[in-house]
Every structure is written in C-alpha cells, then in structure tokens.
N, C-alpha and C positions, 0 to 999 in steps of 0.2 A: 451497364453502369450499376445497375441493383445488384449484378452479382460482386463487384469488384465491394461495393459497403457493408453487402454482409459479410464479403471474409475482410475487410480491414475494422468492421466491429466487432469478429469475432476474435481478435486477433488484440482488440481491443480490453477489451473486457476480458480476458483471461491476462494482461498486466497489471489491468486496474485491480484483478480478484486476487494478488497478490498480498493486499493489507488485508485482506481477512484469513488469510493462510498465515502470516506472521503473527497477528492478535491471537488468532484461535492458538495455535502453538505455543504464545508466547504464555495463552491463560495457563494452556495444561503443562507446560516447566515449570512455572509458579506455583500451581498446585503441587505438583510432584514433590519441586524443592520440599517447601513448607511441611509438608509429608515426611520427609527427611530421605527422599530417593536422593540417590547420587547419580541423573543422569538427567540430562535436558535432550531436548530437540536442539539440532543443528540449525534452524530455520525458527528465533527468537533472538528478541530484544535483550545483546547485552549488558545493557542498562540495567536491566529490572535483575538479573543475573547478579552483577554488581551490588545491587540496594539490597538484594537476595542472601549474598554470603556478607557481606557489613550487619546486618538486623542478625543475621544467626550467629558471629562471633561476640555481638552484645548480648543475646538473648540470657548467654549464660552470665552474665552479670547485673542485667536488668528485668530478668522474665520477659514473659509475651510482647510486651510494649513495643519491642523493636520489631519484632513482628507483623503486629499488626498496624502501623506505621508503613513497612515496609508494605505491607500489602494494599496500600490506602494507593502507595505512588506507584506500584502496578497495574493495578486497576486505572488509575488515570491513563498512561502507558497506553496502556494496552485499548483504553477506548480513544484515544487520539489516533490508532492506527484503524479502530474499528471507523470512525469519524471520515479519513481520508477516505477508504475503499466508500463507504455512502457516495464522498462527494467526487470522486473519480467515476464513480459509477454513474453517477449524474453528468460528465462529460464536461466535469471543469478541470481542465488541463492544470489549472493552478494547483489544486488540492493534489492531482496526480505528482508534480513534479516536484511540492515542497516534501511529500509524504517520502518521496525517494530521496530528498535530499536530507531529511531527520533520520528516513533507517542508513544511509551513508553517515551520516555524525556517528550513529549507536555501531557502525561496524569501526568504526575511529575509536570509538570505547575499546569494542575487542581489540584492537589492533596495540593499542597501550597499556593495556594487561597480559598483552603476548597470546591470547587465545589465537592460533592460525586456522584452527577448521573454524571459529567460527566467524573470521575475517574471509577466508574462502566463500564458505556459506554466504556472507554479506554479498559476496562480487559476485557471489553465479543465481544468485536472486537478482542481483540487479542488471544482471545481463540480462535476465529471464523480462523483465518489466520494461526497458528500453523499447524494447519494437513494440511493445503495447503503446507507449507514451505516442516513440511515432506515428504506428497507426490512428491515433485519436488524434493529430495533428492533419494527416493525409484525409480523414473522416470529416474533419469539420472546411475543411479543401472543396472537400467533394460535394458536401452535401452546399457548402454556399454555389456552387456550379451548378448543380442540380435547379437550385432555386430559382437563381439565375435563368438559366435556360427553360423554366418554366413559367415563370415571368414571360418572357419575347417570346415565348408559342403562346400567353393566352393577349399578350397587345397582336401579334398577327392574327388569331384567329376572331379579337374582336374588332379586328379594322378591315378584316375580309368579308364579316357578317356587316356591317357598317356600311361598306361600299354597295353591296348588295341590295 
C-alpha cells in the first residue's frame, strides 16, 4: 500500500509542479518580450502575451506607462499561477483543478488570436496535469483507507489487550 502512494504522489506532484513551470516561463517571456526579443516559450500564459503586444503598440504613443502597467498585470498573472502550484502542492484538489481550468480560458485566449502552437502547447500541458489531478484524487482515496484500516487494527488490538 506504501508503495502504490508513493508513486500516485509522485505522479502527483509532478501535475501539481506544472503551475510553477508555466509562472517561471511565463516571468522569463515577459522579461524577454519587454527586452524587445521576438521569441517567447511555448509553455506561457497567453494573456500576459496579449497585455504584452497591446502595452508595446502603445508604448509608442504613450512612452513607458503602457509598459509598466502591463508588467503590473503580469506580475499578478503570473503569481496566481505561482499561488495554485503552493496550493496544489498542499493537496487541495480545488486550487489543482480551478488552476487548470484558468490556464484552459488563457489557451481560449490563444485559440482567438489564432496562435495554434500555443493552443497546442495549452492541450499537451494539460494532458501532461490530468493524471496528476487524478492521482491526487486516487491519493486522498487511499490515504482515507489507510486511516481507516488503521483505526480497526488499533480498536482490535485495544479490545484484545482489554479482554486480557
């Protein structure tokens, strides 16, 4: 039984470690952009992408300001994704499943601006997080069984010392 939780937690927690593979990506696109590279990661929030090229076709009419605005709602972004991996990681199914269901809206982003690698990217990231969800589902299964069953070995073995 010990073995089957460590591989459905390891199995676990490399879904859950997905929102910090997106955030961290998502910083270093941000930086890049703003940078003025012309190349993101494939595995980032197309949102912030989006706020990214809007702030730089202003920029040239407003200076920095659109900029640094834009990089205010990045930062946010980007730490709501940092936020879920925490609280995934902490084994609340909740925070796991709405976190996938916001980076699903942001691949809905790409998907209406026609970007297709990074609506791909969206769907083979979230393929990649599904059997994590599950296994945190089959995990918390397990371990109330466990509990369970260790409960009713220590009522039998303190109604066996008892009769004694």
């Amino acid at each position: 039984m010990h073995e089957i939780h460590s591989e459905l937690m390891q199995k676990y927690k490399s879904g859950a470690n997905w929102f910090y593979w997106i955030a961290g990506l998502t910083l270093v696109t941000t930086i890049m952009t703003v940078s003025g590279a012309d190349w993101r990661f494939l595995i980032s929030l197309g949102t912030t992408q989006v706020i990214d090229g809007i702030a730089a076709a202003m920029s040239a009419d407003l200076g920095s300001t659109p900029t640094i605005i834009a990089l205010v709602f990045d930062a946010f972004l980007i730490g709501i994704f940092i936020f879920f991996g925490v609280l995934a990681n902490k084994r609340l199914l909740w925070a796991y499943i709405l976190g996938m269901v916001v980076f699903f809206l942001d691949g809905m982003v790409a998907l209406l601006i026609q970007d297709w690698i990074g609506v791909i990217a969206h769907v083979v990231v979230l393929i990649f997080m599904v059997p994590g969800f599950l296994a945190g589902r089959q995990l918390l299964e397990l371990e109330q069984a466990m509990a369970a069953q260790a409960q009713a070995q220590a009522e039998a073995h303190a109604a066996a010392t008892s009769s004694v």
